[in-house]
N, C-alpha and C positions, 0 to 999 in steps of 0.2 A: 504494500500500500504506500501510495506517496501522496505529499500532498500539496501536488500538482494540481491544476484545473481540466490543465491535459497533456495526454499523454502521445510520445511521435515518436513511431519505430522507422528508422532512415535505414536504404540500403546505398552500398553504393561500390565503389571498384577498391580493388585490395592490391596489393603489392603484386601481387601473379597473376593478375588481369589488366596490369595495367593504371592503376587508382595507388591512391598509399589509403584508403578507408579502413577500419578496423573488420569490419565486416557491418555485423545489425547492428546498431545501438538504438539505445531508449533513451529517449530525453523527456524531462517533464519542465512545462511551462507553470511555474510556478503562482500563484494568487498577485503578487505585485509584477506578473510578468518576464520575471526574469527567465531563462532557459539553461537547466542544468542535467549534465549525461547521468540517468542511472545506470547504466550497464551497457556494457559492450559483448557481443558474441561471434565469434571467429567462424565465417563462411568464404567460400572463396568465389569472390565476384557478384554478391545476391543484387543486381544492379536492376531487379523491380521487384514489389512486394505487393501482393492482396490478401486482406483478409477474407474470412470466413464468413459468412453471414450473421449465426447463432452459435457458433462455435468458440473457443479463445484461442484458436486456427492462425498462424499466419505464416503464408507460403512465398517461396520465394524462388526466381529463377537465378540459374546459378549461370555466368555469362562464362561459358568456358566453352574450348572448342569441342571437346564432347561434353558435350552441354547436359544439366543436372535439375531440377526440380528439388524443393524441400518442402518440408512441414515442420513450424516448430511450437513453441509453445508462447500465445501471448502473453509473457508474464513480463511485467515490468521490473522485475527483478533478473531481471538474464533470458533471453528465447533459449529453450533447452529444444534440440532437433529431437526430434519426434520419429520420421520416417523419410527418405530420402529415394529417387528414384531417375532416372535417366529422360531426357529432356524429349528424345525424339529425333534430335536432328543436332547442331551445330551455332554454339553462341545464341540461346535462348534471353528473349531480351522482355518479355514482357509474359503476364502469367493472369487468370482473371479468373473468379469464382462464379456461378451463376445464381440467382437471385434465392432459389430454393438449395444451396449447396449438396449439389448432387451430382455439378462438373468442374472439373479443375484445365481452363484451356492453357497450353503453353505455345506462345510465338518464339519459333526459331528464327531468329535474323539471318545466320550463317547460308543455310541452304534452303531457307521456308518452309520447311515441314510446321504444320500444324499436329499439337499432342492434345488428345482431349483423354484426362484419366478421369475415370468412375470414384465416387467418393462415399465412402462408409459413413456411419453413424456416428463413428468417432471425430469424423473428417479429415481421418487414413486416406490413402488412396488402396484403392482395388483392385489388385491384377496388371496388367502390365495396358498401357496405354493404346489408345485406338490411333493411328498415323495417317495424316493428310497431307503426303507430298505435293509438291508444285512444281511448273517448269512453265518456262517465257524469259521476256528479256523488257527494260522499257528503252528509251533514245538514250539516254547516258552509257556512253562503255564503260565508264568509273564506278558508276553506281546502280546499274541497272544490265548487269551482264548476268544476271540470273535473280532468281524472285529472292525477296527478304520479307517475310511474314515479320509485320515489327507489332501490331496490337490486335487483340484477340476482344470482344464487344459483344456479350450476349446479348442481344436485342430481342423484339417482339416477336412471339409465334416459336418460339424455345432456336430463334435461328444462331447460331456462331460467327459476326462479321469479324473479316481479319482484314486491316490493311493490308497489302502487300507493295511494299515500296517497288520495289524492283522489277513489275509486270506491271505500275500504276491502277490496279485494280483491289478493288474488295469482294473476297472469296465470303462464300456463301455456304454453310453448311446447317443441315436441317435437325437437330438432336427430337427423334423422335424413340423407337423402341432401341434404340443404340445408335452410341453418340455420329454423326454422320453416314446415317444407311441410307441417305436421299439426296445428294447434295444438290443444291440450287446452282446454276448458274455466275461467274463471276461479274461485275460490275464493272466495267472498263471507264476510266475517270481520264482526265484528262492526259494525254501523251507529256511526257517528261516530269508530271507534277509531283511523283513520288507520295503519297498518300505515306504518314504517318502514324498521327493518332486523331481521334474521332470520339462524338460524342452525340448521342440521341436523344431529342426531347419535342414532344409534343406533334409527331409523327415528321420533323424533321431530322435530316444526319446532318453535322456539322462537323470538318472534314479539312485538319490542319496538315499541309500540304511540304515536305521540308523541299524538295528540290527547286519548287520554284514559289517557296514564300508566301502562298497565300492562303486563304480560311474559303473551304468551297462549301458552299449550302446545298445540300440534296433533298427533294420532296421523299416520303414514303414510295414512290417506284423507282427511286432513283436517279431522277430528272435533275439534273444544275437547275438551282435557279437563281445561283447567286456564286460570285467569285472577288475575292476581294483581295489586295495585300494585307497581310498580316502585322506588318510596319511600315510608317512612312519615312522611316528614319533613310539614309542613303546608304548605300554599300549591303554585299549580301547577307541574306537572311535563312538559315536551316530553322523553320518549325520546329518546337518540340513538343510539348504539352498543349491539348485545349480540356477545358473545362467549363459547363455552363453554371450562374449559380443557382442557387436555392430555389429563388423565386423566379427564375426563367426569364428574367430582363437583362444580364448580361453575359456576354462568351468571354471567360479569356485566354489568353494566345501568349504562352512563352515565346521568344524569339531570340534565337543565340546566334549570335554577332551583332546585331543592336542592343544585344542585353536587354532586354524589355519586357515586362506585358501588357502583352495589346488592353484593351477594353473594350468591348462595341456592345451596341446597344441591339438587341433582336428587336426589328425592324416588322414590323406588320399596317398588312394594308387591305382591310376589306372582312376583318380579323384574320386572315394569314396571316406565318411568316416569309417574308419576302426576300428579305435582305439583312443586312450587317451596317450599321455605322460606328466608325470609332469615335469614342468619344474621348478618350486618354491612351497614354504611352508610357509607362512608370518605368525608371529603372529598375532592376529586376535584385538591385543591393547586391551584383557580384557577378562575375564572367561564366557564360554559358549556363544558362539556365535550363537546364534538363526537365526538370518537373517541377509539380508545383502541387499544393494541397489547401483548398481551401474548407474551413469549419469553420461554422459560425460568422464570426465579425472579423475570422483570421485568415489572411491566408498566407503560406508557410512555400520558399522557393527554394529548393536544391540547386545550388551554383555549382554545377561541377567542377572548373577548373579556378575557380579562387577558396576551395574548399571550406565554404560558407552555406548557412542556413540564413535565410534574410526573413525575418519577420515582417507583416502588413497588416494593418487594421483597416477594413472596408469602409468606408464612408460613402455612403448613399452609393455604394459598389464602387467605387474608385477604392484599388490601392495604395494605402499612404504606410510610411514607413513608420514602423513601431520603436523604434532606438535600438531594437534589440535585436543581435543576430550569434549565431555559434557557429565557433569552429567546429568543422568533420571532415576528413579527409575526402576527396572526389566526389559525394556525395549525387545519386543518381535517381532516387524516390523516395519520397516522406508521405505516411500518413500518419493521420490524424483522427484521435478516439479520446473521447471524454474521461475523465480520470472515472475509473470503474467500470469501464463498458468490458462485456464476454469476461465479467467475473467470474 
């Protein structure tokens, strides 16, 4: 027990992937604000972390070339590994639970295999993983010379959307009597855009885009109906996180190389949504902003390479800097649980 108001398990890169990070830590944001580490847990590379629904579950992809999956325990006193298991594919970068915790997807970056494991009661996993490889290529020979499955997005009707940077498409998989026995059709998105990470609301996708910098709107079948930059700042820009908030009035958009996040306002006309306006540009409190967590009136930025946590307090959804930010090595995701939540 601490007594924190809340509590923020970070993953991020380790000395043998590349990062100097410790591996998990736990930090607690204490009642006058301040941010202090309770415990550090030695993983090699957990550079994304999702929790469990109902469970005190928290999993983690392990970014290695033969790439690793975890389970450990959320205790704010130390994550104790639980159960550990093979990723699927190569440099797994991203890892997602599904609403009813009863699938565990993992995105392979390295070669795109998608892993979707079966999840126990305990919220173990089950047997050995269901595998969803990929092949194609997008216009980049650098970055698009074979698929890169980067975020894995349980959406409506129990489907599996996966970005796939590296074919500019969203793969489509149907979890019905087992996990992908039907698979839908991919989504081909705009040529070069590199499709990263994505977020669903209100039967729209909104669809932050790293190769060519911008936030694309998609209806329920798929349709653009909206493309914007992500920054107006000059010089280039790799997307990395989008997140919408609470109340569904604004998106925001880390941006690493202008160090920033975006703000825009969801835009509706007719009560649609239509469009994206920015209304702000915050610095992002430190170099390459990887992820981001927003709770409550907080939201919480992993600077990967200035090895900083930058805290923000929302005001009327604008980011404003809290004074307050912590050192952690390379830092790569942060979430965010209210002190006592999956007691």
């Amino acid at each position: 027990m601490t007594s924190g108001r809340e509590l923020l398990f970070i993953g991020g890169y380790t000395p043998g992937t590349g990062g100097t990070g410790p591996g998990i830590s736990v930090v607690g944001r204490e009642a006058d604000g301040s941010l202090r580490t309770l415990a550090e847990t030695a993983a090699p590379g957990p550079s994304f972390l999702a929790m469990h629904p109902r469970l005190p579950v928290l999993y983690a992809a392990l970014e290695c070339e033969e790439g690793g999956v975890a389970a450990y325990s959320a205790d704010p006193g130390g994550p104790a590994l639980l159960a550990d298991g093979a990723s699927g594919g190569s440099y797994p970068c991203h890892v997602a639970v599904d609403p009813t915790g009863a699938w565990l997807a993992v995105a392979n970056y390295g070669d795109g295999t998608v892993a979707v494991y079966r999840l126990g009661s305990s919220g173990l996993f089950q047997g050995r993983p269901k595998l969803f490889p990929h092949d194609g290529h997008g216009l980049d020979p650098a970055r698009q010379a074979g698929p890169h499955a980067h975020q894995a997005v349980f959406g409506p009707g129990s489907v599996l959307h996966v970005t796939d940077l590296g074919t500019d498409e969203v793969r489509r998989l149907l979890l019905g009597a087992g996990p992908g026995e039907h698979p839908e059709g991919p989504v081909r998105l705009a040529p070069g855009s590199g499709p990263r990470h994505m977020v669903h609301h209100d039967d729209r996708w909104y669809v932050g885009c790293e190769l060519d910098g911008t936030v694309a709107v998609h209806d329920s079948s798929w349709r653009e109906i909206a493309r914007t930059p992500a920054s107006h700042l000059a010089g280039p820009n790799q997307v990395s996180h989008v997140e919408m908030s609470a109340d569904g009035r604004h998106l925001y958009v880390a941006n690493r190389g202008p160090d920033t996040i975006g703000v825009f306002e969801v835009g509706r006309r007719g009560g649609e949504e239509t469009a994206l306006t920015q209304v702000a540009e915050v610095g992002s409190g430190g170099l390459w902003p990887r992820h981001f967590a927003v709770s409550g009136d907080h939201m919480y930025v992993a600077n990967e390479r200035s090895d900083v946590l930058a805290v923000f307090v929302l005001h009327d959804g604008i980011p404003v800097p809290a004074g307050e930010s912590h050192k952690i090595g390379s830092p790569s995701c942060v979430l965010a649980l209210p002190t006592g939540a999956h007691r």
